[in-house]
N, C-alpha and C positions, 0 to 999 in steps of 0.2 A: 590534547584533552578537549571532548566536548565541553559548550559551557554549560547546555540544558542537560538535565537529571532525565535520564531516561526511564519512563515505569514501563516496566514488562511484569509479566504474570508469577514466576514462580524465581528460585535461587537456579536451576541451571541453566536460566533466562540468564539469569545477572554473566555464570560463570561463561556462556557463549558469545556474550557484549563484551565479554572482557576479552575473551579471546580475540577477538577483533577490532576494538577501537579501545581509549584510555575514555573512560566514562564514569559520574556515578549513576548509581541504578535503585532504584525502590524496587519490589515485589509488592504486587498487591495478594500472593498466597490464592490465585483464584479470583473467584466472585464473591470470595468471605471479605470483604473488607475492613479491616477493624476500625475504629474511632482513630486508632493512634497511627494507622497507617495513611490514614486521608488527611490526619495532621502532617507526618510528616510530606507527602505528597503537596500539602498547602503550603508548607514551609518554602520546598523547593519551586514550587511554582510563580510564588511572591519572590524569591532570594534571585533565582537564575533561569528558571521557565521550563519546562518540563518536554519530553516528547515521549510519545504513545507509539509503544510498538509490542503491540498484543499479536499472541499467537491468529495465523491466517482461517483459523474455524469461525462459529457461530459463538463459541461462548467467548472467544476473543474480543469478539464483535458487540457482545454484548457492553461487555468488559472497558471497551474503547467505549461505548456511548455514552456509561454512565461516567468513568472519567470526564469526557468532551462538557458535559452538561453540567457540572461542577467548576471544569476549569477550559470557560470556552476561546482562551487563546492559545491553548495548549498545540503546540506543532504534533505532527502525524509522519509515519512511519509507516510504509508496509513490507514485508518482504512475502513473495508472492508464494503461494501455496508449493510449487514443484517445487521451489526453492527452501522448503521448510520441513518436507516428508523424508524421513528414515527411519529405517529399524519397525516399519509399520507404526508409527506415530508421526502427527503433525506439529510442530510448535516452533518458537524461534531457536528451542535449544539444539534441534535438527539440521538447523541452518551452518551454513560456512560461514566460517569472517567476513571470504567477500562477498556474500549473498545482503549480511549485516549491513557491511560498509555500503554497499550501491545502495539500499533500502534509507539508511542515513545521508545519503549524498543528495537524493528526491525527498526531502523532510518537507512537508507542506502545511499550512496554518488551514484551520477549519475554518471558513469564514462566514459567522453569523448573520451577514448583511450578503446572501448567495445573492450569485449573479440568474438570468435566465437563460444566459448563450446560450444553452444547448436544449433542446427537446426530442420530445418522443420521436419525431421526423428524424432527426441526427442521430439514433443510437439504428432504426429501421432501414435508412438511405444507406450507415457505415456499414451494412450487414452485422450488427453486433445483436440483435434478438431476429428470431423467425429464419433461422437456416442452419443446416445442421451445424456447422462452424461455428457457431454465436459464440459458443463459450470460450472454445479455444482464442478465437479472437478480441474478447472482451478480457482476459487471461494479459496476452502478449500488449495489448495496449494501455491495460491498468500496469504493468508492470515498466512499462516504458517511462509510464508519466509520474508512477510515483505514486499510483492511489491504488494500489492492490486489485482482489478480483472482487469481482459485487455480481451477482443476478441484472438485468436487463435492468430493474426498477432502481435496484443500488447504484448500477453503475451512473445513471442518470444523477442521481442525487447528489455522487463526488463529482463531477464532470461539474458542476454547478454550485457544489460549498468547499471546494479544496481548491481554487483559485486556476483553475485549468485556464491557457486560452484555446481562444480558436484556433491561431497557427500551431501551439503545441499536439492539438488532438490531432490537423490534419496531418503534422510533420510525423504522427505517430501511428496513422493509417498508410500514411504513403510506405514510411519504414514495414510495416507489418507488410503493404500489398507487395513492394518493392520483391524482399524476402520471398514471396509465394510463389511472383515472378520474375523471375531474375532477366529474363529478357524483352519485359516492359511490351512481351503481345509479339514480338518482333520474331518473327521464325527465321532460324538460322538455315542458309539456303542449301541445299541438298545435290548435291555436285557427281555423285554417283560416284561406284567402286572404279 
């Protein structure tokens, strides 16, 4: 059993968490959020602490801030976009158990007091904005670390309040380049027929 209460967006959010890990779960029903929903979400946030695992779109994203900004030690969740698409819909109810589970296992705190590690030089140098690859690669390395996918300017933003280090980001470029090239530049020598 988790001990934090998970909020996700709707009930076949809850019935997809269930399927996958022994948790409880709030729905915030959307971006309608009621009075009594943000009480009970205060309740569990104060009793056993809460984690955020909103659908991988824009209005997830939304949805995750204004929770974060209400309850800012709330932990974070993401499970990555490929990891959340079927049936032509995106959300976590789309997702596998173990898409869920690995998303819960990279639970990370938003932290109000960000660090500067990282800058615009580090998302530019990593090839993660300005090459056609950006995205894919900004994709496979938010998904490594546990803070989902963000635009160039997003991803800077997690890389810097979701408690990233530096050895995680480069352990998580190397895994990425490692993957692209499997034989690290080294050409396999050519011996003839």
């Amino acid at each position: 059993m988790i001990k934090e209460v998970i909020v996700v967006e709707g009930k076949q959010d809850i019935a997809a968490i269930r399927r996958a890990v022994e948790a409880e779960c709030i729905a915030t029903e959307g971006f309608n959020l009621l009075p009594r929903t943000i009480s009970r979400i205060d309740d569990a946030y104060k009793r056993r602490g809460i984690i955020i695992l909103t659908d991988p779109d824009s209005a997830g994203e939304c949805i995750r801030k204004f929770i974060a900004q209400r309850f800012p030690e709330a932990k974070h969740a993401f499970v990555p976009r490929e990891q959340a698409y079927a049936n032509n819909d995106i959300g976590i109810e789309q997702a596998s158990p173990e898409a869920i589970r690995d998303a819960l296992s990279k639970v990370r705190l938003h932290e109000w007091q960000p660090s500067s590690e990282f800058s615009w030089q580090d998302i530019i140098v990593s090839r993660l904005t300005g090459v056609p690859d950006a995205t894919i690669r900004r994709a496979a390395i938010g998904e490594s670390l546990g803070i989902g996918y963000a635009n160039a300017k997003g991803f800077l933003y997690r890389l810097n309040h979701y408690g990233v280090t530096r050895a995680e980001f480069e352990g998580a470029l190397n895994k990425l380049d490692d993957a692209a090239n499997p034989n690290n530049g080294v050409e396999e020598p050519n011996y003839g027929d």
